[in-house]
N, C-alpha and C positions, 0 to 999 in steps of 0.2 A: 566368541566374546560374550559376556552377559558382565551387567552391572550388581556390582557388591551390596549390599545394604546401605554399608556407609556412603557408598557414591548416591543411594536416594537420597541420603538423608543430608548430603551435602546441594545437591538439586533444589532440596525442599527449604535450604536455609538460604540458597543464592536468588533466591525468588520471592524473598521475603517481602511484602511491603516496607519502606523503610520510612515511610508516615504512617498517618493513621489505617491501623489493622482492620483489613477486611478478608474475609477468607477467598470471595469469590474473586477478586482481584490477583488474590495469590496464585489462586486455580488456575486463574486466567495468564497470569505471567509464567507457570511453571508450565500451563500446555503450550504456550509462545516457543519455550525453549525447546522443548522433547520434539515437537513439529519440526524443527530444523535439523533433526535428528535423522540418520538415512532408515531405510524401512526396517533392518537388522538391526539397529538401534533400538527402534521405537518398541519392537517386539520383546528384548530386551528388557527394556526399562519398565514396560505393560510387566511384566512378568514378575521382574523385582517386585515393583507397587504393590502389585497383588499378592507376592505371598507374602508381606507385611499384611495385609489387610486379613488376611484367611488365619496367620499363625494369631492374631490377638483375635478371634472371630471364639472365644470362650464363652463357655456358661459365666461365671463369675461377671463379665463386662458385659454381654447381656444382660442379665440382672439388672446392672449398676446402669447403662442407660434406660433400661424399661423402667426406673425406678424414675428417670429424669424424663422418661417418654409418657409420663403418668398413664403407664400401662399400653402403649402405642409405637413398641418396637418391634415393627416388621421385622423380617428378613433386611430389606432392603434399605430401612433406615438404618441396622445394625450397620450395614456397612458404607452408608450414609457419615453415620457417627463418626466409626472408627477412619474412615479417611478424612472426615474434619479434624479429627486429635491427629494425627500424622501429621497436616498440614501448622497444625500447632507448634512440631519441631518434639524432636528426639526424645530431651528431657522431658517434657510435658508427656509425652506419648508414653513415655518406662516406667512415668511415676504411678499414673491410669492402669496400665497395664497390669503394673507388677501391686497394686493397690486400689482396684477398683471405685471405693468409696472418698478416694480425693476426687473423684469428679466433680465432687461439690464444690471443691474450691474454685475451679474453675468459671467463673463467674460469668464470665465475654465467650464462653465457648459458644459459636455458631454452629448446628449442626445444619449443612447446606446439601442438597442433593447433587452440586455441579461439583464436590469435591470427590465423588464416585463416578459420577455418568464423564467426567473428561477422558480418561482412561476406554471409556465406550467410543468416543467420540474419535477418539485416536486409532481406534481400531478399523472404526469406519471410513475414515476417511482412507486410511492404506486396502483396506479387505472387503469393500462393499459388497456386503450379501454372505461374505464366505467366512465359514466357521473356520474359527483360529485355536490351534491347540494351544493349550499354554502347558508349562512347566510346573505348576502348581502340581502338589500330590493328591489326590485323591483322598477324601476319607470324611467324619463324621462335619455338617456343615455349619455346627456349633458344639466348638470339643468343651468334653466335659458333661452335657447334658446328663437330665437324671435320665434312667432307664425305665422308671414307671413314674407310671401319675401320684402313687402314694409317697412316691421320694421327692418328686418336685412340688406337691401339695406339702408337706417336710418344709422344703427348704423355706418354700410360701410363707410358713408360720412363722421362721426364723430371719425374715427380711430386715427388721430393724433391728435387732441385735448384730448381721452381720454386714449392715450399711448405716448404721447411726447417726451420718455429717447427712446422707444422699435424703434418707428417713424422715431427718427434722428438715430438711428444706422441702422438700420435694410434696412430703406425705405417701400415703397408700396408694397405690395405683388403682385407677378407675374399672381396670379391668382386668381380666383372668392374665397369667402370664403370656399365655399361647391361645 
């Protein structure tokens, strides 16, 4: 058994706050659920999550949140971010995805650390101490990257032509890309 995509993304909407939106409250009622879940679930469902999180783990969406991180997107906030927009719901997450520079419009977007480390938390409490394979593939841990520093110095120069909405709100980032 393993969980479909769709079945996260139905997880992620059945967990919704249905007052006022707060991310961490949604964290918090979607880990409520998966907890109830038997340990071949849970393992499962870690797995699903994460290869949403790793397949949008792009240069372009980098970019676009170091642009909003004013130059302060870790590794770790990268997928900090990108599991806050997941937990934003589908649409929201295709629209970012497949068009990086609407993150701007995103106004109320939270980016929260507990929308990544739940998934940590999940694992620990089933696997204390013990390294858990996942199902994830293997391979570059931001696709797309330039290959040299003269191409992503390139891209550098080319930020506000290729982020315009992120650009004017945001400005320059304070620091190097990397």
């Amino acid at each position: 058994m393993s969980f479909s995509e769709a079945q996260i993304w139905e997880f992620i909407e059945s967990t919704r706050p249905k007052k006022r939106y707060e991310v961490v409250k949604h964290v918090e009622a979607l880990q409520a659920l998966v907890s109830r879940m038997s340990q071949d679930e849970i393992v499962y469902f870690t797995e699903a999550f994460e290869e949403i999180v790793q397949n949008a783990r792009t240069y372009p969406l980098f970019l676009a949140f170091n642009l909003m991180c004013q130059g302060h997107c870790t590794d770790d906030v990268l997928d900090d971010a990108i599991s806050s927009l997941i937990f934003r719901g589908k649409q929201s997450f295709e629209v970012v995805v497949r068009s990086p520079d609407s993150l701007a419009e995103l106004d109320d977007l939270e980016i929260c650390e507990e929308a990544s480390l739940f998934l940590d938390e999940l694992w620990e409490e089933l696997y204390t101490g013990t390294l858990i394979p996942t199902a994830v593939p293997e391979g570059p841990y931001i696709r797309n990257s330039p290959s040299s520093q003269a191409e992503e110095e390139a891209i550098w120069k080319t930020l506000p032509q290729m982020y315009p909405k992120l650009y004017a709100k945001y400005g320059a980032p304070a620091t190097p890309l990397r």
